[in-house]
C-alpha positions in Angstrom: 138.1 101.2 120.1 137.6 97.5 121.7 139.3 95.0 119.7 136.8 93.4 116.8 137.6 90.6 114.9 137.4 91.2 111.5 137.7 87.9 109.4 136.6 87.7 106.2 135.4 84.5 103.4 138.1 82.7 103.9 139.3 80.4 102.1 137.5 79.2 98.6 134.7 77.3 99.2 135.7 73.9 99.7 134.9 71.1 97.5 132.0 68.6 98.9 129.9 65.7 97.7 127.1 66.8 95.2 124.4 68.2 97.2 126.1 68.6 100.1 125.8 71.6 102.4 129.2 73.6 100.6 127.9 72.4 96.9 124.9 73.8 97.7 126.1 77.3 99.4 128.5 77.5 96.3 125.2 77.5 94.1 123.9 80.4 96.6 126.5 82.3 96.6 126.9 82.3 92.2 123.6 82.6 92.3 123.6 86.2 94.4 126.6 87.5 93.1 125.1 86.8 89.2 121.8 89.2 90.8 124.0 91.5 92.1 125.9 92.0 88.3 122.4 91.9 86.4 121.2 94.8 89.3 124.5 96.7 88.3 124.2 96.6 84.7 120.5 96.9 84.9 121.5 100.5 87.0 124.1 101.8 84.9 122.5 101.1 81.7 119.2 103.1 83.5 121.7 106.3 84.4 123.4 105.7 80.5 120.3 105.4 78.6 118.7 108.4 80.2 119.0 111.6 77.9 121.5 113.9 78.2 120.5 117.0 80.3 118.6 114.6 82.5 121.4 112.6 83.7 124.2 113.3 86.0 122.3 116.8 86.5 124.3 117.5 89.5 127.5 117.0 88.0 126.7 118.7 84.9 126.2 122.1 87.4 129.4 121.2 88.8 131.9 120.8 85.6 129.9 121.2 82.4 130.2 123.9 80.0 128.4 126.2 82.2 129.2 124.4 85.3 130.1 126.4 88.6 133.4 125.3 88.4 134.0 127.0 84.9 132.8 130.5 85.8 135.2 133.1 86.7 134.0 134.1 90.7 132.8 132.2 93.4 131.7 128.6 93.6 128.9 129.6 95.5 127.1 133.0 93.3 124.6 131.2 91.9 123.9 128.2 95.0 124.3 125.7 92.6 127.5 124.1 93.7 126.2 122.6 97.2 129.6 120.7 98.9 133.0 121.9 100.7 135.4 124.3 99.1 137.8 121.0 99.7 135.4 119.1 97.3 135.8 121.9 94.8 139.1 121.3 94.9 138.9 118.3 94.4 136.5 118.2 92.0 138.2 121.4 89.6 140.9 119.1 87.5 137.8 117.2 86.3 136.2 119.9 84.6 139.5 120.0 81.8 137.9 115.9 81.1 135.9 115.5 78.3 132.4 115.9 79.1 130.7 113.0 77.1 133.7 110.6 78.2 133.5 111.9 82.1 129.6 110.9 82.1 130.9 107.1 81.0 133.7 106.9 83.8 131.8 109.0 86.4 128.9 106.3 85.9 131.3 103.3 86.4 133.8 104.9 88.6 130.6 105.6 91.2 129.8 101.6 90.6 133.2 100.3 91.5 132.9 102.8 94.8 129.7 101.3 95.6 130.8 97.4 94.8 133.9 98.1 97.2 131.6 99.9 100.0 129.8 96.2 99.7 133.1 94.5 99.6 134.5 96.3 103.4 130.9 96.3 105.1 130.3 92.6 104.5 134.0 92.0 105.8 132.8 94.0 108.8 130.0 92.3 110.2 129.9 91.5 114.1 131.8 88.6 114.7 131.3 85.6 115.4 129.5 84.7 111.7 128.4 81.3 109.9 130.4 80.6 107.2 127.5 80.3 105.2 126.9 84.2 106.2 130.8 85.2 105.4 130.5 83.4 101.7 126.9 85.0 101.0 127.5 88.4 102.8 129.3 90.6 100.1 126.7 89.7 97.0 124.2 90.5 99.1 125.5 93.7 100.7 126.4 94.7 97.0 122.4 94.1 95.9 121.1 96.1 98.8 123.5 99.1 98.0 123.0 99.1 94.2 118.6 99.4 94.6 119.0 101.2 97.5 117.7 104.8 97.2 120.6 106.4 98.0 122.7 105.2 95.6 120.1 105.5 93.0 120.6 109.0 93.5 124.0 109.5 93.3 124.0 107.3 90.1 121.6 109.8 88.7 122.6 112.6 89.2 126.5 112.1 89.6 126.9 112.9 93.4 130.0 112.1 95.6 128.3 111.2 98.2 129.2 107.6 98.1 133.5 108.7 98.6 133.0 110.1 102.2 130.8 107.0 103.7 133.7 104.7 102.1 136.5 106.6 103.5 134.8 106.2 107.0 134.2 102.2 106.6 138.0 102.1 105.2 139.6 104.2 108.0 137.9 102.1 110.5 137.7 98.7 109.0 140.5 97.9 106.0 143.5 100.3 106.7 145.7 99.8 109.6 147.8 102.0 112.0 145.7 104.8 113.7 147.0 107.6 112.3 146.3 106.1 108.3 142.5 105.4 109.7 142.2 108.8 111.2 143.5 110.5 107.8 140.8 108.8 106.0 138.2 109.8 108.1 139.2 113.6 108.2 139.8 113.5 104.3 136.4 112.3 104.4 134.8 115.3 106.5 136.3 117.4 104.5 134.1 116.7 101.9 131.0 116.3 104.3 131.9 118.3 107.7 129.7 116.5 110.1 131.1 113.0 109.8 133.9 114.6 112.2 131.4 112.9 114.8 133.5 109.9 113.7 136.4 111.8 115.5 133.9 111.6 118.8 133.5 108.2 118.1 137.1 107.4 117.6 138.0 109.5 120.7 135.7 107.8 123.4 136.2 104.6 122.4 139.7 105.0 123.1 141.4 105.7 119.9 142.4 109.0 120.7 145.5 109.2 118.0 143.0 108.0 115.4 140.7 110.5 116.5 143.6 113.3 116.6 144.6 112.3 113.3 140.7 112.8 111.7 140.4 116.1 113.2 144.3 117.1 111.6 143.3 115.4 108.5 140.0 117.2 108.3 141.9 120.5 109.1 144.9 120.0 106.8 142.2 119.7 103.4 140.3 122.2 104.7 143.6 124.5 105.1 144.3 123.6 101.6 140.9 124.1 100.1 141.7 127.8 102.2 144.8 128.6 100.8 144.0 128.0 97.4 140.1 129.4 97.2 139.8 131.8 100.2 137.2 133.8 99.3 134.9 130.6 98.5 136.0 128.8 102.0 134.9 132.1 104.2 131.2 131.9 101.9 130.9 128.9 102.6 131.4 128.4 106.4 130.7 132.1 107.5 128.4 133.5 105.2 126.5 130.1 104.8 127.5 128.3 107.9 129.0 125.4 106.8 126.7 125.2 103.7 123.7 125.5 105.1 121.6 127.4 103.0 123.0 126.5 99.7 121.5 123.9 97.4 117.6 123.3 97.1 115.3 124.9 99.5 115.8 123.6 103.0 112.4 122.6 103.6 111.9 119.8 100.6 111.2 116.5 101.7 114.4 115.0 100.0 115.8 117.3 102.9 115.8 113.7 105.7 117.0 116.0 108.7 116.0 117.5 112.0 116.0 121.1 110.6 114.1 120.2 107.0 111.4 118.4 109.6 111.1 121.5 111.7 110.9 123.5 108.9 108.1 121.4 106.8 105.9 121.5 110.0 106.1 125.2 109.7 108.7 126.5 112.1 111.2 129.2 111.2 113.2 131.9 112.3 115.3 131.7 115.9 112.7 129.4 117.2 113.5 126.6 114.6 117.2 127.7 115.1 117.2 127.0 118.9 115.1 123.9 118.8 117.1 122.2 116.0 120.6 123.0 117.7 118.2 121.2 121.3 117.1 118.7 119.2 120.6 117.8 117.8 122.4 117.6 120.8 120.4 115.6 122.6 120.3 112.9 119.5 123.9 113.1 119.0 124.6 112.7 123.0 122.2 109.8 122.9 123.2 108.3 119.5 127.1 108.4 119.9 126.2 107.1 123.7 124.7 103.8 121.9 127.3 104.0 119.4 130.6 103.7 121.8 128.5 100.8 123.6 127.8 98.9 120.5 131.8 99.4 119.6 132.8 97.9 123.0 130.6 95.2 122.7 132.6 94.4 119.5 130.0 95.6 117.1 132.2 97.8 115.8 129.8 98.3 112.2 126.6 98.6 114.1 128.4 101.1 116.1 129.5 102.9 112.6 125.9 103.3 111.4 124.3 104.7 114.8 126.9 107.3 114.3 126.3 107.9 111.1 122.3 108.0 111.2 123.2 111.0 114.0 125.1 112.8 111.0 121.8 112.2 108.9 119.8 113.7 111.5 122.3 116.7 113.0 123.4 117.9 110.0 121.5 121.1 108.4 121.0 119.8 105.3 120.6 115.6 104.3 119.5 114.8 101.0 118.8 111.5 99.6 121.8 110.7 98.1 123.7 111.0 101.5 121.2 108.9 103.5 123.3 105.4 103.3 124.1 105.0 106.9 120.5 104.5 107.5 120.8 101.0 105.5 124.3 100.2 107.2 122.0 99.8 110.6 120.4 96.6 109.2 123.7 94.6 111.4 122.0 95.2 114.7 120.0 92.1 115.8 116.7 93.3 117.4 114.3 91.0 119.0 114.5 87.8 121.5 112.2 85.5 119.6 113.1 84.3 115.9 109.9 85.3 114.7 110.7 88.7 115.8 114.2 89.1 114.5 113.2 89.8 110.8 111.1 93.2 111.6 113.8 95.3 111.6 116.2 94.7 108.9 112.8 94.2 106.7 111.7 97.4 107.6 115.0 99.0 107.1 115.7 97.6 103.7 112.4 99.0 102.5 112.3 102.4 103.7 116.2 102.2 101.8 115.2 101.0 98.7 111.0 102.5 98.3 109.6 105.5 97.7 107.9 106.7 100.6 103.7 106.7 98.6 104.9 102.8 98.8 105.4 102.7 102.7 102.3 104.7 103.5 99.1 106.0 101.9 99.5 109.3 100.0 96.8 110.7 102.4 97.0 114.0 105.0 97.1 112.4 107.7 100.0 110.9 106.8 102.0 113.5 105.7 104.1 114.5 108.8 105.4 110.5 108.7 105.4 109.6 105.2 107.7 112.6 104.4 110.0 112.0 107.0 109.9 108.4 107.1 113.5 108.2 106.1 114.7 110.5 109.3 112.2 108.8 111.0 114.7 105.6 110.9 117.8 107.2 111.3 116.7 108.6 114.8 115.1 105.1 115.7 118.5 103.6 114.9 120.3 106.4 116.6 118.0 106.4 119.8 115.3 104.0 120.3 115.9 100.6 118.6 117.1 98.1 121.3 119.8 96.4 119.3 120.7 93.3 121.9 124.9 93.1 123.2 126.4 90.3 121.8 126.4 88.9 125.9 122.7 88.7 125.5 121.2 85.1 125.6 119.2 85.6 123.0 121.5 87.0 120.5 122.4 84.1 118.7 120.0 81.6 120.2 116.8 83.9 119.5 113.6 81.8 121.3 112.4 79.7 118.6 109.4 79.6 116.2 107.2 76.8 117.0 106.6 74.1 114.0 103.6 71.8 113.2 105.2 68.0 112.3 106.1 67.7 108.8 103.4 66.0 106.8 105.0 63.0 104.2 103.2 63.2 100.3 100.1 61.9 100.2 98.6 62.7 96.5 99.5 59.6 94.1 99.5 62.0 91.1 100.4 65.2 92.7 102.7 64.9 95.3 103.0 67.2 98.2 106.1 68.3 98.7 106.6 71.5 101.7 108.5 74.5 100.5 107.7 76.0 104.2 107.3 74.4 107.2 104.0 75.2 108.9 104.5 77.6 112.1 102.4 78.0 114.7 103.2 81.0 116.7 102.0 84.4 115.8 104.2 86.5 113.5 105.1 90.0 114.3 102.4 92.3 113.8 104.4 95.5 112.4 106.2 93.3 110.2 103.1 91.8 108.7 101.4 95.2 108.6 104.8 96.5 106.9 104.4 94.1 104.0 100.4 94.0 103.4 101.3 97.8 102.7 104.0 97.5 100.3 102.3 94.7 99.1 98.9 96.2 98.5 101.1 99.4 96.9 102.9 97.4 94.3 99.2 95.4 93.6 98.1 98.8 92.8 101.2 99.7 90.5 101.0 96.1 88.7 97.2 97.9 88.1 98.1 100.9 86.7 101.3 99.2 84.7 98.7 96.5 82.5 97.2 99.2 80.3 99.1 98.4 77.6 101.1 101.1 77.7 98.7 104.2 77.0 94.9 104.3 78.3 93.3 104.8 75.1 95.2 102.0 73.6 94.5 99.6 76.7 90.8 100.8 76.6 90.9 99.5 72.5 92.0 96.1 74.0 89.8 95.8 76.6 87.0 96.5 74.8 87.8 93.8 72.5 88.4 91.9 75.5 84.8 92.8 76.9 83.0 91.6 73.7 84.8 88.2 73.8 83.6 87.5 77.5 79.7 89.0 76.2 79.7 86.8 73.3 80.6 83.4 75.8 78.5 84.5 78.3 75.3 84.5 75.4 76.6 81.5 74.1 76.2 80.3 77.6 73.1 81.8 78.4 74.6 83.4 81.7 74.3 87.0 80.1 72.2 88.5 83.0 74.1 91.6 84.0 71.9 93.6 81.9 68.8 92.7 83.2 70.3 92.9 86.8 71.9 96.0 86.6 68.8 97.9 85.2 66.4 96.7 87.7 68.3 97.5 90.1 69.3 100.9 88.8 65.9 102.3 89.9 67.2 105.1 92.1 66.1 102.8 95.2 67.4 101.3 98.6 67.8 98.5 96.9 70.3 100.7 94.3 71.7 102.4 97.4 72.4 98.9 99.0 73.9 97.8 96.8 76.4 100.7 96.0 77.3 100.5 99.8 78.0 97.2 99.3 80.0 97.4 96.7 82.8 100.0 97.7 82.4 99.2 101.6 83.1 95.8 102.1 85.9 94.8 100.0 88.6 95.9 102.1 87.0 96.0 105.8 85.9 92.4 105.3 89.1 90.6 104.7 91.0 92.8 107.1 88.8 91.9 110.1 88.8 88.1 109.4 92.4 88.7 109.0 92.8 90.9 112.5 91.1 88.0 114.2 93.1 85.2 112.9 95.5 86.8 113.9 94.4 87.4 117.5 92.8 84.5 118.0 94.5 81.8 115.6 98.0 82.3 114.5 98.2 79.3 112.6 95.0 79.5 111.1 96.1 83.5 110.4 99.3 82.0 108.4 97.8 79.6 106.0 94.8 82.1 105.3 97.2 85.0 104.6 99.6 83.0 102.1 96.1 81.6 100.5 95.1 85.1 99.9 98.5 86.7 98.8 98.8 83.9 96.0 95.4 84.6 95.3 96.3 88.4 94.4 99.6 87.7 93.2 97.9 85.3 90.4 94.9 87.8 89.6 97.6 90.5 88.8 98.7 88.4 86.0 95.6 87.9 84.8 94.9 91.8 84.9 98.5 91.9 83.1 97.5 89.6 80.4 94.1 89.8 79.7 92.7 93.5 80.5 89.1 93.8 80.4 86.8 96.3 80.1 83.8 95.9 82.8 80.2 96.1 81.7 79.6 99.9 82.7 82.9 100.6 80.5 80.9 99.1 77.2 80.0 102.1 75.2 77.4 100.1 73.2 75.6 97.8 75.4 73.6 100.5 77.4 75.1 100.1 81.2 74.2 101.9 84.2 77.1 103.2 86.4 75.2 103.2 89.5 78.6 103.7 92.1 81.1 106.2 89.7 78.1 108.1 87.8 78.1 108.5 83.6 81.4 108.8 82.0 82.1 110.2 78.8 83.1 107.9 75.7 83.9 110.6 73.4 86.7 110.9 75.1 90.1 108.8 75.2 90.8 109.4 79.1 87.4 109.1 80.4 86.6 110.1 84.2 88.9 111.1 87.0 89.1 107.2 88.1 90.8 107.0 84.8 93.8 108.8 86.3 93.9 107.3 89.6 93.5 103.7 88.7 93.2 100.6 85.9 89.5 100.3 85.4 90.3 97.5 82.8 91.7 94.9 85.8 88.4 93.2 85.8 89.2 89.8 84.8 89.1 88.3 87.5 87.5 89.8 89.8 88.7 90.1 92.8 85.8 91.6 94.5 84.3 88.3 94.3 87.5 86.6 94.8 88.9 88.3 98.2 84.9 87.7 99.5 84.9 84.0 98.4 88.2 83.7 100.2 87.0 85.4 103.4 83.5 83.0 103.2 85.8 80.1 103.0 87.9 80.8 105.9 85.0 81.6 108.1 82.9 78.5 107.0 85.6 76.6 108.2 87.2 78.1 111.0 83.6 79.6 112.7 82.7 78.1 115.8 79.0 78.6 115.0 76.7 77.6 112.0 75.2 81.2 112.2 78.8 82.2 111.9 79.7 79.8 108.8 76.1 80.8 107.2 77.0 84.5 107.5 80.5 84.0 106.2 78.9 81.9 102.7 76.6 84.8 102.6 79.5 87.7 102.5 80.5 86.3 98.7 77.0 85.9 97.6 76.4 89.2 97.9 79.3 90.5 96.5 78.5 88.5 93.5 75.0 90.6 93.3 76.5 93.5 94.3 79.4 93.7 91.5 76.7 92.6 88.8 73.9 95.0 89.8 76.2 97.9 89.5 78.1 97.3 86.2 81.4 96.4 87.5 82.2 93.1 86.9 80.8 90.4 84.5 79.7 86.9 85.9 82.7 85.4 83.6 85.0 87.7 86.5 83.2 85.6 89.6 84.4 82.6 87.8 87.9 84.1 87.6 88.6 85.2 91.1 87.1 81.7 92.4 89.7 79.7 90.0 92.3 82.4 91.6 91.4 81.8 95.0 91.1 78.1 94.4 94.2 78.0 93.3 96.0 80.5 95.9 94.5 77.8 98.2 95.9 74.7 96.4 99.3 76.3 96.3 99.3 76.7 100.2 98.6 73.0 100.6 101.0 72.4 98.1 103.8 73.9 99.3 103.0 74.1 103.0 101.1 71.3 103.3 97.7 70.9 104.9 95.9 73.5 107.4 97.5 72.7 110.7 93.8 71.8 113.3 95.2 73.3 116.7 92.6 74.0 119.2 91.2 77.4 120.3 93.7 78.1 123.7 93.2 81.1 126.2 97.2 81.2 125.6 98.6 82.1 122.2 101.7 79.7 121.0 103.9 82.4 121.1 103.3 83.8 124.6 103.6 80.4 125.9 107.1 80.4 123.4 108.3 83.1 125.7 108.5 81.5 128.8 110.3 78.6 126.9 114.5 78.9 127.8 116.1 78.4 124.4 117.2 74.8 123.1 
C-alpha cells in the first residue's frame, strides 16, 4: 500500500502567552475530551442501569445460564448464537465468568475497545493535518463513536462487533511488519468473514505478504474453530452459508444490506439470490476500485472505510451494531467550495448517530429510503461520493465563503459583539434541508417530552396553566376568544375559512419565503433562517416550562373545536391527537409567531408595497384564525411575537445587522466559483 504518513499529537501542547492560539487550543481540547468522558459515563451508566433481562440480551443468549454456549449440541439448534464457530471459541471460556461480574467488565471492556478504536482512527487521518486538528482529533473521534448508533448497540446488547473493525484499523495503521498486520486482519475475519475484502485491499495495493498473511490468519482460526467444533463449523458455512440465515429474520430493517433491501421490497427466492450476488459484485468491484485509489493517494483511512461500507453492503446479513465503517467515511473531503465541504460529514454523522423517523417523515412514501437510509450511505460512500485526491486544488484551499465587513459595536448599553461573521454566498441546499429536518424532528420530540411526564398529569398543569392566562386576559379586558370563536363556529364559509387557514398555512408559508430567500437572496436567506431557528428554539422552552392548555382544551368554559371536532373530558388521554402530539405547547404560540416572522421578512425585503401589505396581512390572519377556532389564546400572540422579537434581536446580536446587498441576476456564490482560490 502507498506509503502514508502517520503522525500523531505530538508533542504536549506547548506553553504560550494567555490567550494565545496554543492556550486557547489547550482549553479546546480539555474541553472535548471532558464531553467525551461525561458521553462515556452517561452510556455505560444507560447499559448498567437498565434491568437485567433487558441488557446485554445478546450476550445473555450467548453465555448465560441458558445461553447457547451452555447447552449440550450445536451452537446453532436454536439460531440464537448468530457469529463464527471461531467466535464461539472464542467466546466459550467466558461462559465459566460470573454472570453478574461479566455484565460489569463486558460493559467497560466494550468502552476501552471503543475509546482505543478513537485513539488509532484519529492517529490515522490523511496527512498533512493542522496541529490544531492532531490535538483535537482523538476527543472528538471518541464522542462520535460513543453516540454513534452502532456502538449504542453493541453496548446494549453486548455484541463483539466493535473487536473485528479494531483489529482491521490496528493491522493497517498501529502494528508494524506485514505479516503481524495481515494476522490481525485475518483474526479479525474470522470472527466476521467478509472483512477478508481487506485481503483484496491489501493485495492490490501492493501488500501482497500482508494480504497472504490475512487470508492464513483467517484460515488458521477458522481451522482451529474446525478442529475443535466440527460439526458447528460445517452448520454454519454449509448448511447456513456462512451464517446467512441465522439470527433475526433477514428482511428486518436493522438488516442495512443489499439482500435485507431486496428482500423488504418483496423479492425472494433465486431471483433475489441472483440479483443480490449482481448487485454485490458490481459494488464491491466499484467500491474496492475507489478504495485502492484513495490508498495511493495516501488516504489510506478513507480508503479503509470505502472498503468496509462494501462489507456493510455485500455481506448477507449487516445489523446495526456492525454498521461503523459507515461513520469512518466522514475523512473524505467532498466539495470545492467551503460552503460546500460541511454536507457530507454532517450528513454522515447524523444518519450514524439518529434514528432513521428523525432523518425523514415516518410517511409511505418514504419507506423504501427511510428504512434503508443507513445502506443508503454505505453504497454512496462505496460508489458515488466524489471524495477529491489530495493533488486536487481544492482539497485544502476549498473556494472561499464570501463575508460582509465586520461591523464595530454600536449600542452604548448593549454592545454588539459578532459570534458569526455574516456570509453572503448561498449555503448548500441538502445540507440546509438536512438540518430543518432533524431540526423540525427534535422540535417535535421537545413537544411530546414537556408533558410533565404523563398526559393526564401535564393536562392537570395545563389546565391550571389555562386559568391563569383566562383570569389576566379578564383582568385585561382582552378575553374575546369566546365571543370570536362562537360566532364564528356557525357551520359557515367563514368557519370553513378559517379552519383552512388554520392547518394550511403554517408550514407552506414560511417554507416558500424561505425557498425564495434562498434563490433569490442568500444573505437575506441566512439572517432570516437563524432569526427563525432562535425563534423556535426559545418557544420550546417556553412549551417546556410553562405548558398550557388552549381554549378548546378548557373543559369548563364552553369552546368550540371547530378544526379537531369534540373531544372527550371524561377521559385522561383524550382524542387521537393526544397520542401523536403535545396539545399543551400553546404558550407561545407559534402559529402566530412563525406568521409574524414571515410578515416581517417580507415587509422588509418585498420589492412592492402590495407585496409588504400582503406579507403584514399573512400574521393578521393567523391571529383570527388561531382565536376563531379555539386553539390559541390572545395571551399566546403576545408570546410568539416576544419569541420572534427576540430570535430577531439575537441575530443582530450576534451576527450583527442585516447585510443590504442588491438584487443581482448572479448569485454570490456562482460568481465565487469562477474565483481561483486566495
Amino acid at each position: 500500500m502507498a506509503d502514508v504518513e502517520h503522525r500523531g499529537p505530538g508533542n504536549a501542547l506547548e506553553a504560550g502567552r494567555p490567550g494565545g492560539p496554543g492556550a486557547r487550543i489547550g482549553a479546546a481540547r480539555a474541553a472535548l475530551w471532558l464531553v467525551a468522558a461525561v458521553l462515556a459515563i452517561r452510556q455505560v451508566a444507560a447499559v448498567l442501569s437498565t434491568p437485567r433481562g433487558e441488557r446485554l440480551t445478546d450476550l445473555e443468549t450467548w453465555i448465560g445460564p441458558e445461553g447457547v454456549l451452555h447447552v449440550k449440541g450445536s451452537l446453532y439448534d436454536a439460531d440464537r448464537f448468530t457469529g463464527t464457530p471461531f467466535a464461539g471459541l472464542v467466546l466459550k471460556p467466558l461462559a465459566r465468568s460470573g454472570e453478574q461480574a461479566l455484565g460489569w467488565v463486558w460493559t467497560f471492556g466494550t468502552l476501552g475497545l471503543v475509546i482505543a478504536l478513537g485513539l488509532v482512527a484519529a492517529r490515522a487521518l490523511p496527512q498533512p493535518v493542522s496541529r490544531r486538528t492532531a490535538l483535537l482529533a482523538a476527543p472528538v473521534a471518541i464522542s462520535l463513536l460513543i453516540v454513534s448508533l452502532p456502538v449504542r448497540n453493541a453496548l446494549h446488547l453486548g455484541q463483539t462487533s466493535i473487536l473485528p473493525v479494531l483489529l482491521v484499523l490496528l493491522g493497517l495503521f498501529a502494528v508494524r511488519g506485514e505479516r503481524t498486520s495481515g494476522a490481525l486482519i485475518g483474526a479479525g475475519a474470522a470472527l466476521q468473514p467478509t472483512m477478508l475484502l481487506f485481503a483484496a485491499l491489501l493485495w492490490c495495493t501492493g501488500r501482497r505478504k500482508a494480504a497472504a498473511s490475512a487470508g492464513a490468519g483467517f484460515a488458521v482460526c477458522t481451522a482451529l474453530a474446525w478442529a475443535a467444533m466440527p460439526h458447528d463449523s460445517w452448520t454454519y458455512w454449509f448448511h447456513h452459508l456462512a451464517g446467512a440465515g441465522l439470527g433475526a429474520s433477514p428482511d428486518a430493517d436493522a438488516n442495512q444490506s443489499l439482500h435485507g433491501l431486496l428482500l423488504r421490497l418483496g423479492l425472494a427466492g433465486p431471483v433475489e439470490i441472483a440479483l443480490f450476488l449482481a448487485l454485490g459484485a458490481v459494488v464491491a468491484f466499484l467500491g474496492l476500485r475507489r478504495a485502492v485509489r484513495y490508498a495511493r493517494d495516501g488516504q489510506l483511512l478513507l480508503a479503509v472505510a470505502v472498503t468496509g461500507c462494501v462489507v456493510v453492503a455485500v455481506s448477507p446479513t449487516t445489523w446495526r451494531h456492525q454498521l461503523l465503517w459507515v461513520l469512518f467515511a466522514v475523512v473524505g473531503r467532498v466539495g470545492r467550495r467551503q460552503s460546500d465541504r460541511y454536507m457530507w460529514p454532517v450528513a454522515v454523522i447524523l444518519v450514524s448517530t439518529l434514528p432513521a423517523t428523525m432523518m425523514l417523515p415516518n410517511m409511505p412514501v418514504t419507506e423504501p429510503v427511510r428504512d434503508n437510509i443507513v445502506l443508503i450511505a454505505a453504497l454512496a460512500a462505496a460508489t458515488v461520493v466524489p471524495f477529491l485526491p489530495r493533488a486536487h486544488p481544492q482539497y485544502r484551499r476549498p473556494i472561499p465563503t464570501e463575508y460582509a465587513e465586520a461591523v464595530p459595536a454600536r449600542w452604548s448599553r448593549v454592545p454588539l459583539v459578532p459570534f458569526w461573521r455574516r456570509v453572503l454566498t448561498r449555503p448548500n441546499l441538502l445540507l440546509e434541508l438536512l438540518l430543518i429536518r432533524v431540526g423540525y424532528s427534535a422540535y417535535q420530540q421537545v413537544r411530546l417530552a414537556a408533558t410533565g411526564g404523563t398526559i393526564s398529569g401535564g393536562r392537570a398543569r395545563a389546565e391550571e396553566h389555562g386559568e391563569q392566562i383566562h383570569a389576566i386576559e379578564k383582568f385585561l379586558h382582552i378575553d374575546v376568544e369566546h365571543w370570536v370563536n362562537h360566532a364564528v363556529a356557525t357551520g359557515g364559509r367563514l368557519e370553513a375559512f378559517f379552519d383552512f387557514y388554520y392547518t394550511s398555512f403554517h408550514f407552506v408559508v414560511p417554507l416558500s419565503v424561505l425557498a425564495v430567500l434562498y434563490v433569490r437572496r442568500p444573505a437575506d436567506y441566512r439572517w432570516a433562517r437563524s432569526a427563525l431557528g432562535f425563534a423556535t428554539v426559545l418557544a420550546l422552552v417556553g412549551f417546556w416550562a410553562y405548558p398550557l392548555a388552549p381554549p378548546r382544551l378548557m373543559p369548563d368554559l364552553g369552546f368550540v373545536d371547530t378544526v379537531h371536532g369534540v373531544q372527550d373530558f371524561t377521559k385522561p388521554n383524550y382524542g387521537t391527537l393526544t397520542d401523536l402530539t403535545n396539545q399543551y405547547a400553546a404558550m407561545p404560540s407559534l402559529h402566530f409567531g412563525w406568521s409574524l416572522w414571515c410578515g416581517l421578512v417580507i415587509a422588509v425585503l418585498a420589492p412592492r408595497w402590495w407585496l409588504k401589505a400582503l406579507g403584514l396581512l399573512h400574521p393578521l390572519l393567523t391571529l383570527s384564525a388561531i382565536v376563531a377556532t379555539g386553539n390559541h389564546w390572545v395571551l399566546d400572540a403576545v408570546g410568539g411575537a416576544a419569541v420572534v422579537g427576540a430570535g430577531f434581536g439575537l441575530t443582530h446580536l450576534l451576527s450583527g445587522p442585516r447585510v443590504s446587498r442588491p438584487l443581482s441576476g448572479t448569485p454570490a456564490d456562482d460568481r465565487a466559483e469562477d474565483r481561483t482560490p486566495s
